[in-house]
C-alpha distance (Angstrom), angle and dihedral (degrees) to the residues before:
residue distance angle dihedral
X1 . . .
X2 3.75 . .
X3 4.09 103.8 .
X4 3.66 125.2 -111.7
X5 3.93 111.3 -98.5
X6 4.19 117.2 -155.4
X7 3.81 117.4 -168.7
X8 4.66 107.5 -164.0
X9 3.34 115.9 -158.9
X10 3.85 88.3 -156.2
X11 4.41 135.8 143.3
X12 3.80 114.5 -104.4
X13 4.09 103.6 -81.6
X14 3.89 111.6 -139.8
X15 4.14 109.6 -142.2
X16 3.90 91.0 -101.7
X17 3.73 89.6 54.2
X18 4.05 110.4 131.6
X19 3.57 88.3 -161.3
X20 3.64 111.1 132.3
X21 3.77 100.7 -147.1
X22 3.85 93.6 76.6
X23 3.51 98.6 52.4
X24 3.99 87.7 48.1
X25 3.81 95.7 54.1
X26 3.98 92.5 49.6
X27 3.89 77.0 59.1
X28 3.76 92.8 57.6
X29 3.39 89.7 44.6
X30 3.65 97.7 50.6
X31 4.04 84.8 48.5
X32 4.16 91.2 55.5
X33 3.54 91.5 -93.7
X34 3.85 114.0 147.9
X35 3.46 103.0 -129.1
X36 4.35 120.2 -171.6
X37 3.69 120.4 -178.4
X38 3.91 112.3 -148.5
X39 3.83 119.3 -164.7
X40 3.15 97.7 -161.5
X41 3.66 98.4 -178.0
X42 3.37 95.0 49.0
X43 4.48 117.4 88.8
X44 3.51 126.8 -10.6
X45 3.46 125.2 -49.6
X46 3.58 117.8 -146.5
X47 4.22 101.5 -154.5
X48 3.51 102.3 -139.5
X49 4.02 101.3 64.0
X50 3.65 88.3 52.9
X51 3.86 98.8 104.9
X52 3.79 135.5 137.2
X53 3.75 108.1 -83.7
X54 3.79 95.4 152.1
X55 3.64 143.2 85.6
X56 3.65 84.0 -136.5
X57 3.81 147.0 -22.0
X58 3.65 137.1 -147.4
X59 3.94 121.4 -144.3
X60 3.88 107.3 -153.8
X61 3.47 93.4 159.1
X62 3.73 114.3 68.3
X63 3.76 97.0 173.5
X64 3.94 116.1 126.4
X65 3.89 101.2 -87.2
X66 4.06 99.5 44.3
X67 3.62 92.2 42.7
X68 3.77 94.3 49.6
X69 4.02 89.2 50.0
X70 3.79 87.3 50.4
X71 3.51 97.4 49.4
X72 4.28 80.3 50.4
X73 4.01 87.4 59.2
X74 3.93 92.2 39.3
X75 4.07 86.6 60.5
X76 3.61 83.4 57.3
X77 3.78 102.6 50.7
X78 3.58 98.5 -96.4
X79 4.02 111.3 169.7
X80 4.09 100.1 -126.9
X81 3.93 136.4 -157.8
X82 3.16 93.9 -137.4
X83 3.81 104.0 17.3
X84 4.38 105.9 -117.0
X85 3.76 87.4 -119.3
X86 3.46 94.9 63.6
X87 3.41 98.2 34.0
X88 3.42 84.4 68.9
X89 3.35 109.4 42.6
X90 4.49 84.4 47.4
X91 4.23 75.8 51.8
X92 3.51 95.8 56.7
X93 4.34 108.8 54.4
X94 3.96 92.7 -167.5
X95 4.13 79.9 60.1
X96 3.81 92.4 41.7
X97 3.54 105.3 57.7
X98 4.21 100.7 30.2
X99 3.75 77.3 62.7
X100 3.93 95.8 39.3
X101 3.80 84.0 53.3
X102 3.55 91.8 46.6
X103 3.86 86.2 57.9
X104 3.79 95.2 56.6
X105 4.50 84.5 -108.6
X106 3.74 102.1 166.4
X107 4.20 92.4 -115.3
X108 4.14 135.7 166.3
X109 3.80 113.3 -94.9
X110 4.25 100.8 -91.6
X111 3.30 134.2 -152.2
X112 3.94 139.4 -169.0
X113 3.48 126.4 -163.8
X114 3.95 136.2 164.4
X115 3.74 92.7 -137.6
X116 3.94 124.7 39.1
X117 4.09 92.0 -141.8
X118 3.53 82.2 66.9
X119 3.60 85.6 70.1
X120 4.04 108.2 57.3
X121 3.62 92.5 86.4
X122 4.26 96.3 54.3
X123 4.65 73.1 55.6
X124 3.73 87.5 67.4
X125 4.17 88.9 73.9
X126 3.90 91.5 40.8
X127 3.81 143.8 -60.6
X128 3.42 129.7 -45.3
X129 3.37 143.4 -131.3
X130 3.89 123.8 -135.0
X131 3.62 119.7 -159.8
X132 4.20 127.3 170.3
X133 3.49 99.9 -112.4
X134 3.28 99.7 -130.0
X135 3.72 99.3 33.3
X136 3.78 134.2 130.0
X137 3.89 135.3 -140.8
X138 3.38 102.1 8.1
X139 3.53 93.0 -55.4
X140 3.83 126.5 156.3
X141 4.07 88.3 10.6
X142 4.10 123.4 145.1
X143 3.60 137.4 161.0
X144 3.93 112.0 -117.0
X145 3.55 111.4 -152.4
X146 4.34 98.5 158.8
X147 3.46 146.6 -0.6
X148 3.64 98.5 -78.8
X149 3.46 90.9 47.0
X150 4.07 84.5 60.0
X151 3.71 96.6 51.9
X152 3.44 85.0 59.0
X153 3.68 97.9 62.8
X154 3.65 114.4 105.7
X155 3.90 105.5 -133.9
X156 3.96 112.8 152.1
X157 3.92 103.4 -177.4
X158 3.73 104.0 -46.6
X159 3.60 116.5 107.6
X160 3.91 126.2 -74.5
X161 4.01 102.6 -116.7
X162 3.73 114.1 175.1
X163 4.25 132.5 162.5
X164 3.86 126.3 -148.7
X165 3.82 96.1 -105.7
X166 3.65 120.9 -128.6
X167 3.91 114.8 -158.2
X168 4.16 102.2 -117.8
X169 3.75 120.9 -126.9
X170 3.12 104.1 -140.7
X171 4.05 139.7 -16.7
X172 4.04 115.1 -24.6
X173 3.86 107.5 -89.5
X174 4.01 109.1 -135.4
X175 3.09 112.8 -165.5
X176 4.07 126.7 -163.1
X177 3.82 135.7 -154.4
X178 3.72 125.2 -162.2
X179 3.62 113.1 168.5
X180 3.67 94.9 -76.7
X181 3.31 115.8 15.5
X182 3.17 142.5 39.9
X183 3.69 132.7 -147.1
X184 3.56 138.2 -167.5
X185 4.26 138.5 -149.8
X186 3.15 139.9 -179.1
X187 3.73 122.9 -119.9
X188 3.83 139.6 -176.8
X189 4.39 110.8 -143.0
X190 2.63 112.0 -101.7
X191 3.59 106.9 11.4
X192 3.92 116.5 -146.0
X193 3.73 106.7 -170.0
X194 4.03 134.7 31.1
X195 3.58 98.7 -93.3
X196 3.62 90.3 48.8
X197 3.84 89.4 53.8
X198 4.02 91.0 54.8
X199 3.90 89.0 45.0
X200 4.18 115.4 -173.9
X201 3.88 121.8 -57.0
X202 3.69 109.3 -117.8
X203 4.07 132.2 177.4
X204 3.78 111.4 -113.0
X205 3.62 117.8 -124.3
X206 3.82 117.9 -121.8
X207 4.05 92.5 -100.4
X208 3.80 89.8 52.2
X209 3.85 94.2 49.8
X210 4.08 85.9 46.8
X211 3.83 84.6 52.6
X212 3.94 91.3 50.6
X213 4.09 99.4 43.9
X214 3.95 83.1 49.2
X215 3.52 94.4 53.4
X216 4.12 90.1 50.3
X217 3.98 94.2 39.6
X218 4.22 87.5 56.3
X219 4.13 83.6 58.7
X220 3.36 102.0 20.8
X221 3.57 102.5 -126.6
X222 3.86 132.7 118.4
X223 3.69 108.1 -159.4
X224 4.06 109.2 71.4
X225 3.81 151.0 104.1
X226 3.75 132.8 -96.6
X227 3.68 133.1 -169.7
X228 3.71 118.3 -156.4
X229 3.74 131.3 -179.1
X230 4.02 123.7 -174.7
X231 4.58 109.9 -146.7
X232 3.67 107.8 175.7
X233 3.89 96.8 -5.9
X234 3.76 86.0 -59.0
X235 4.24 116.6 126.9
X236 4.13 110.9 -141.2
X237 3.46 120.3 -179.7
X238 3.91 103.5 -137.1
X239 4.15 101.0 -176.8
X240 3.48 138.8 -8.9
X241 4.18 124.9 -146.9
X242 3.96 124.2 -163.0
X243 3.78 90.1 -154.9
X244 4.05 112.6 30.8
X245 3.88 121.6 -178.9
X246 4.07 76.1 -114.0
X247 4.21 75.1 -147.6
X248 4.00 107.8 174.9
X249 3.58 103.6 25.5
X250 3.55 119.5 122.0
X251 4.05 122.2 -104.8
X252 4.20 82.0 -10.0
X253 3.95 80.1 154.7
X254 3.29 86.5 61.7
X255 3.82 108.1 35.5
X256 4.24 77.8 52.2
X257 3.69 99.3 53.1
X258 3.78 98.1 49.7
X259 4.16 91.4 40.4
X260 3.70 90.2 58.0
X261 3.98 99.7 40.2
X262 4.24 81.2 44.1
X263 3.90 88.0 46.5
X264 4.02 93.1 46.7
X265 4.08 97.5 51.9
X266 4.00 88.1 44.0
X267 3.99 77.9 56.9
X268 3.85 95.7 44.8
X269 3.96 86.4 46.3
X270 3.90 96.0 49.4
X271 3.82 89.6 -119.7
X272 3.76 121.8 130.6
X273 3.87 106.5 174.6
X274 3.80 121.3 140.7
X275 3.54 118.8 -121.3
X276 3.97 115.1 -114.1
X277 4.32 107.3 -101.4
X278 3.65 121.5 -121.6
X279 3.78 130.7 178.3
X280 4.12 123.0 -92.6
């Protein structure tokens, strides 16, 4: 039987990395797995050897270069983990949560704007929070509570987004998909130490996990990230990530290794059904 062959799209990992996708593609390799690491942001690429030659890749980076050379491979039938279109639209938060809200995703009233002045009257209901709209990990993210606060706000020409903020109870709740499960931690934003950045496995209650399989029905994927808050024993659903660090959840290695070797023979097969969540 012709091995398995797994193209990431992934940064350079030093040794001391915690990430987890290392340690799951030694465990495809150790399974027979063909594993090849591609830097793509890394030399120069010349555009016309870049061609599908895997079963199946997985884009960890999202930044502008690996995206771009995944979207290349997409136009050629590439099978993806995540698939470039939603990559994209997960990239792009005024995309995310119009479609989240579309979806019936319990989500902060959001706003986009061209200028942040036009902003200080939405501050006369509450503050604000200001995120980059295309950011990452919390990046870029402040509280606006005034005017002066606003000025303050570094915004260049990209667009202004900004969500009604709702004080958390609490640690952040992330919560993780892969294929069928879904697992939940604890976290404290943003997290200053390693522990911090693993946070505390917790079991999701049966609202959260509705919240999560909503979330991946509105893109139609079933391996992703979710970050939940609870203000005044409401749930909102504050950003969404189609390749988390998946950080603090148990055997995620593991749970990885066999998702992407599952997810490359449903691509060698021609089958693309999701698998049916349940609770970790």
């Amino acid at each position: 039987m012709t091995p398995l062959r797994i193209g990431f799209l992934v940064p350079r990992y030093t040794p001391r990395s915690t990430s987890q996708l290392p340690a799951a593609m030694r465990l495809l390799a150790e399974a027979g797995v063909i594993v090849d690491v591609i830097y793509p942001t890394e030399g120069v690429v010349d555009l016309s050897t870049v061609q599908v030659a895997h079963d199946l890749y997985v884009l960890k980076k999202v930044s502008a270069l690996p995206l771009s050379l995944a979207g290349a491979l997409h136009t050629q039938g590439a099978a993806m983990v995540n698939h470039y279109p939603v990559c994209l639209a997960l990239r792009d938060k005024i995309v995310t949560f119009r479609i989240l809200q579309a979806a019936g995703v319990p989500v902060p009233a959001t706003y986009v704007s061209r200028h942040r002045e036009e902003l200080v009257p939405l501050l006369e209901a509450g503050p604000l929070v200001v995120k980059p709209y295309q950011g990452t990990s919390g990046h870029g993210v402040c509280i606006v509570r005034s005017a002066a606060d606003l000025d303050t706000v570094q915004v260049g020409k990209d667009p202004v987004f900004a969500q009604r903020y709702h004080p958390p109870e609490g640690r952040d709740r992330k919560l993780y998909r892969i294929g069928a499960r879904i697992f939940g931690v604890h976290k404290v934003f943003p997290a200053r130490t390693e522990a911090e950045k693993h946070g505390e496995p917790f079991t999701p209650t049966p609202e959260e996990c509705s919240i999560v399989l909503r979330c991946g029905r509105a893109f139609g994927i079933d391996l992703y990230g979710v970050d939940i808050i609870e203000s005044q024993g409401r749930p909102y659903v504050v950003d969404m990530s189609a390749m988390p660090g998946f950080k603090g959840v148990p055997n995620a290695a593991r749970h990885l290794a066999e998702y992407f070797r599952a997810a490359a023979e449903r691509a060698v097969s021609g089958s693309h059904a999701l698998e049916a969540a349940t609770v970790s």
